[in-house]
C-alpha positions as CSV (number, residue, x, y, z in Angstrom):
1,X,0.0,0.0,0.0
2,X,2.9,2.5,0.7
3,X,5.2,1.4,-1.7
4,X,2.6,2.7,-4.3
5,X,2.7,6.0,-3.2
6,X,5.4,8.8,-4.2
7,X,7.7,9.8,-2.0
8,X,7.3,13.6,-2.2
9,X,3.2,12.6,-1.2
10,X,4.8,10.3,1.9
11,X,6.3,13.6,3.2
12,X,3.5,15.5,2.7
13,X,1.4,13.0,4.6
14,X,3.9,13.3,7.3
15,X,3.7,17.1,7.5
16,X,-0.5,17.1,7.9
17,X,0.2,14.7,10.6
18,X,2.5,16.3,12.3
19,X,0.4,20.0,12.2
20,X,-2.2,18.3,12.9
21,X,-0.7,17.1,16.4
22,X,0.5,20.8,16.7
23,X,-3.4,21.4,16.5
24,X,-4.3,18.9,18.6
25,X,-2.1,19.6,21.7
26,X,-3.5,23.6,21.1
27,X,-6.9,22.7,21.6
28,X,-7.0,19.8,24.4
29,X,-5.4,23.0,26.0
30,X,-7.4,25.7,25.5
31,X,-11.0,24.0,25.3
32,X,-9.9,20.6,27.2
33,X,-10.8,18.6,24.2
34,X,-8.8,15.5,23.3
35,X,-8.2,16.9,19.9
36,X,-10.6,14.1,17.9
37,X,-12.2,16.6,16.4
38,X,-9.3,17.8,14.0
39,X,-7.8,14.7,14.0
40,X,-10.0,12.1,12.6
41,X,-11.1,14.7,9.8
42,X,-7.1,14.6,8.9
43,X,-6.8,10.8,9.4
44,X,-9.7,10.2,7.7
45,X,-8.6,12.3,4.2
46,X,-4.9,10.1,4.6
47,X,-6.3,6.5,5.3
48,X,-8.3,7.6,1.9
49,X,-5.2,8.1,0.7
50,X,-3.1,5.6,1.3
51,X,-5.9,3.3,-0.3
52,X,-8.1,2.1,2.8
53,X,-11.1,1.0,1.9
54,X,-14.0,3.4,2.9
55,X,-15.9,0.7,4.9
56,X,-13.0,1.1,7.5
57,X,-11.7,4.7,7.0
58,X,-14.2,6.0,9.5
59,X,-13.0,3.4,12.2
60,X,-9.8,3.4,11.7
61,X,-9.4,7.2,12.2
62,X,-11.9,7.1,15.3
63,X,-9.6,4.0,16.7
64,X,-6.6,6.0,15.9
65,X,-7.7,9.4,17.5
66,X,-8.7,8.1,20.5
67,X,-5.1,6.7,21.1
68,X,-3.9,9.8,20.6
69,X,-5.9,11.0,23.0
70,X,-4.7,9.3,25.8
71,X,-1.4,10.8,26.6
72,X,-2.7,14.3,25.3
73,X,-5.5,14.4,27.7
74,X,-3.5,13.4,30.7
75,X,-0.6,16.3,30.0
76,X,-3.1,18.6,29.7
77,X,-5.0,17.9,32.8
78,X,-1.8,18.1,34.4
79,X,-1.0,21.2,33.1
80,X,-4.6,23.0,34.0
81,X,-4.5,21.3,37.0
82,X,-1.3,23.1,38.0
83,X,-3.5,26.7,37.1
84,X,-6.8,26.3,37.9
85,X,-9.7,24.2,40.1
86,X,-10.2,20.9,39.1
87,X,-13.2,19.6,40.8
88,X,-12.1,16.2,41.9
89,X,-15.3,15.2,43.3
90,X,-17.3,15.4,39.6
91,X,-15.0,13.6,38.3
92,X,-15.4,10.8,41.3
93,X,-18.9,10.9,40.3
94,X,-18.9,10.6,36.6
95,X,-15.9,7.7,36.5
96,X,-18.3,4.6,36.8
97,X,-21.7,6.3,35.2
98,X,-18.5,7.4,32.0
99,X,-16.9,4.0,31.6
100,X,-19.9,2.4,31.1
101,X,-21.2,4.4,28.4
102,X,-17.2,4.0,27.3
103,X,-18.2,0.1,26.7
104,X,-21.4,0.0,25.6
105,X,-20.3,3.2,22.9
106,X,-17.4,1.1,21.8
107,X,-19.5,-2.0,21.0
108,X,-21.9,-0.2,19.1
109,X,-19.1,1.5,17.2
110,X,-17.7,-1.6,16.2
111,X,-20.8,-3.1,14.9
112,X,-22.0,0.4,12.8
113,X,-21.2,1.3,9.2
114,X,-19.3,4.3,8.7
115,X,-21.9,6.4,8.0
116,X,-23.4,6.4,11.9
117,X,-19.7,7.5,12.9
118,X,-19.8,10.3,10.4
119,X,-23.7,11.2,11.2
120,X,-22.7,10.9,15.3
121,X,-19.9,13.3,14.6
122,X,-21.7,15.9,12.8
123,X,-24.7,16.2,15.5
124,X,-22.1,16.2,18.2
125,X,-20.7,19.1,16.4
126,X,-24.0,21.3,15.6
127,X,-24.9,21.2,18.8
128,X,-22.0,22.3,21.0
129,X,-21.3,24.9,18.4
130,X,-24.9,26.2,18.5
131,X,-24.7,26.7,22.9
132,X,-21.1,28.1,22.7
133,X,-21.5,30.8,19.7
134,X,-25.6,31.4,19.6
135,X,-26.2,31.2,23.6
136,X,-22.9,32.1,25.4
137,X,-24.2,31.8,28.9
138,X,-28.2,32.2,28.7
139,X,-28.4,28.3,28.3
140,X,-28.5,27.5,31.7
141,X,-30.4,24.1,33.4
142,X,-29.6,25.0,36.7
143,X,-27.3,27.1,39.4
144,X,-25.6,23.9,40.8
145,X,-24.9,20.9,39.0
146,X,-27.4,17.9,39.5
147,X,-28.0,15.1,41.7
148,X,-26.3,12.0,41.7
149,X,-28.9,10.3,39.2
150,X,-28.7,13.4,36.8
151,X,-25.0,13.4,36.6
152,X,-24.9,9.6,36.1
153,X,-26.9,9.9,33.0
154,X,-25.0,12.6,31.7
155,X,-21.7,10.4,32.4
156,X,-23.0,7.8,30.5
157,X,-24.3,9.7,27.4
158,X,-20.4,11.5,27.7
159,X,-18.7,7.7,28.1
160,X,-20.9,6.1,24.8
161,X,-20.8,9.1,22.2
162,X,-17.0,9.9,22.5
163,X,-15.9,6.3,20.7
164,X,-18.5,6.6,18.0
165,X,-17.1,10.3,17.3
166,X,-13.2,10.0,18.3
167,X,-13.0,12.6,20.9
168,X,-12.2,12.5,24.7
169,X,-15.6,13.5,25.9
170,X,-14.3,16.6,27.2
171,X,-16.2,19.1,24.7
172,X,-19.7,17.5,25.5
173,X,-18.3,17.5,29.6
174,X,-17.4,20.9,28.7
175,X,-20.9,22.2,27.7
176,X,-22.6,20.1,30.2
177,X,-20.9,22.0,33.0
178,X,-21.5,25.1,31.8
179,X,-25.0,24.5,31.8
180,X,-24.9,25.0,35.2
181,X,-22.7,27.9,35.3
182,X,-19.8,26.5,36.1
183,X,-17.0,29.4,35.1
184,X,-16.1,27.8,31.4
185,X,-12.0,27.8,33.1
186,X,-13.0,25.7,35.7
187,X,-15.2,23.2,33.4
188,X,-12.7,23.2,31.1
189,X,-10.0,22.1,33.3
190,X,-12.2,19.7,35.2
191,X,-13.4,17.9,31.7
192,X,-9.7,17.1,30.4
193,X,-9.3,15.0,33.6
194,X,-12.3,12.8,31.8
195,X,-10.0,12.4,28.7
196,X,-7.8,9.2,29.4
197,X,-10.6,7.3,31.5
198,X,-12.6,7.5,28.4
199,X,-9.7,7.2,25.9
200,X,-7.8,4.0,26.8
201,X,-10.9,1.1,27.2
202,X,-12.2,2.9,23.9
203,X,-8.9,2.8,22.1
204,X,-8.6,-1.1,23.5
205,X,-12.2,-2.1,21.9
206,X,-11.2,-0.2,18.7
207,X,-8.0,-2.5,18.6
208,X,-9.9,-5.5,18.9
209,X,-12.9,-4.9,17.1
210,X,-10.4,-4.2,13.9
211,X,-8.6,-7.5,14.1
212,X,-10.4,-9.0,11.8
213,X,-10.2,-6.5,9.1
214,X,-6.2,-6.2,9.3
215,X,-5.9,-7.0,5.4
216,X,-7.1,-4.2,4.7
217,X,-6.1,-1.8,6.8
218,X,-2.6,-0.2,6.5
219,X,0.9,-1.2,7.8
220,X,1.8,-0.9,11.5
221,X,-1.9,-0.9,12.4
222,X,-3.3,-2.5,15.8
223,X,-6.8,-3.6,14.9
224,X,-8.3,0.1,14.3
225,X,-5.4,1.7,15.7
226,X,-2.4,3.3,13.7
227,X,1.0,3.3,15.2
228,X,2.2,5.9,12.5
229,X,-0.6,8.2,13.4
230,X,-0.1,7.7,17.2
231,X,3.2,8.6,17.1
232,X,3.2,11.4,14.8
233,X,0.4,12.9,15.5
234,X,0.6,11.8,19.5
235,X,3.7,12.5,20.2
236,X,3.9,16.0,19.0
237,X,0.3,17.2,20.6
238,X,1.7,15.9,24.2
239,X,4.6,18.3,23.6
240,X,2.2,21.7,22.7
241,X,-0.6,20.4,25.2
242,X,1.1,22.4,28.1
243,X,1.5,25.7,26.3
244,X,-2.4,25.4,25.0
245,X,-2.8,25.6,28.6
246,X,-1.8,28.2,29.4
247,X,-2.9,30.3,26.5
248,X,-6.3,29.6,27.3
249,X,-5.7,31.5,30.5
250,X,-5.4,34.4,28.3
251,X,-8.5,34.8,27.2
252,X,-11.7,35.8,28.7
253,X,-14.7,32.9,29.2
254,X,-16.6,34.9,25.7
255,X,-13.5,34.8,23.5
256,X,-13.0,30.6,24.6
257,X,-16.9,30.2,23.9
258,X,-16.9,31.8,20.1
259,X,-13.4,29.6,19.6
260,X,-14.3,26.5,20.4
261,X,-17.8,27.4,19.0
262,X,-15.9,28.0,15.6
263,X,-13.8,25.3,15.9
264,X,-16.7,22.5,16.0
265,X,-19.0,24.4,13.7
266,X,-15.8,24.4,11.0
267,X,-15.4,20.5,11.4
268,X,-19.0,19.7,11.6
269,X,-19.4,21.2,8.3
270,X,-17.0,18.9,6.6
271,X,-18.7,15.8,7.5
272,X,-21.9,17.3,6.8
273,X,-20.5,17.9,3.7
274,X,-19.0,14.5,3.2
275,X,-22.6,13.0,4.0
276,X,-24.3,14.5,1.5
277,X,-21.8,13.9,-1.2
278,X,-22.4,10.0,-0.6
């Protein structure tokens, strides 16, 4: 599969891997997202590329992202932890209620054609971006977050969408807390902590699941999991992660709202896009 492809192409693979991890580390730092959602629009467009059938593009770049994920999300809870409140005890209460949905989002994933993936992706995406640029702060549930039962549901809808779209969970976490005006530094900060619980038994099911389909799938690939990407793309986000970080203290809670809003509504659109052009 690689030997067919020039050399000058291999390279510019290898840049758009590489900016995208410089993109990724940016934003799991300023909006506490994993990153999935410039990633798997990047691995996608390569694994089409580099000839992967398009019954497994979609899975392979979900796999792949949220391997990536895992050692971005924990440097860049690290790194807000260091600068601002992480509430501890949310996350205490989401862990079980998150790796639940984790599981049963991982199974569906690996039973669903690409097109739910795609469709999942594109909802997730017009619906954050419509709270964070159209509402800013008047979408509001409550003054304090929920009761146990409440915040158990919400874990679990958080644990089984972010395999099916490739992202840490942290944008949806993200939105959720802010419902209930928690200040959008603190959420932030508090979300990221979510990223590697969700990350690693999602990138684990996502290897297994794409076992059987290793003929065609590219080199160096664990199930639905690139090694390439991880390490490109991985390696170089965990790096930047820290100094998102601490740009996002830079802003003020509007300016972080219209950016992330932005941010989804741009990568929503492509899938859209990609949906309709089936």
């Amino acid at each position: 599969m690689l030997q067919s492809i020039p050399l000058e192409h291999l390279i510019w693979l290898a840049g758009a891997l590489l900016a995208a991890g410089f993109a990724t580390g940016m934003l799991a730092g300023l909006f506490g997202v994993g990153g999935g959602a410039i990633v798997v629009p990047v691995l996608y467009e390569m694994f089409g590329t580099l000839g992967v059938p398009e019954a497994e593009r979609m899975h392979l770049a979900v796999g792949s992202s949220l391997a990536i994920i895992v050692p971005t999300a924990l440097r860049s809870f690290l790194a807000h932890r260091a600068r601002t409140r992480v509430d501890s005890q949310v996350l205490r209460r989401w862990a079980p209620s998150v790796l639940a949905g984790v599981i049963s989002g991982t199974l569906l994933a690996a039973v669903s054609p690409d097109i739910v993936l795609q469709g999942a992706f594109v909802v997730f995406a017009a619906l954050m971006s419509s709270k964070m640029l159209f509402a800013g702060s008047r979408w509001v549930l409550g003054e304090t977050l929920p009761g146990r039962a409440a915040m158990a549901a919400y874990g679990f809808g958080i644990g089984a969408a972010s395999p099916l779209i490739g992202i840490s969970g942290g944008g949806i976490a993200t939105v959720v807390l802010t419902l209930y005006r928690v200040p959008i530094h603190d959420a932030i900060a508090t979300s990221v902590g979510l990223g590697a619980l969700i990350a690693v038994p999602g990138t684990i099911g996502y290897m297994l699941s794409g076992i059987p389909h290793l003929a065609s799938l590219p080199p160096l690939s664990i199930g639905y999991v690139s090694l390439p990407a991880l390490i490109l793309v991985g390696g170089i986000a965990t790096l930047v992660a820290p100094l998102g970080a601490r740009l996002a203290h830079a802003f003020t809670r509007r300016q972080l709202e219209i950016g992330f809003g932005l941010f989804l509504l741009i990568t929503g659109l492509r899938f859209l896009v990609a949906l309709m052009m089936r």
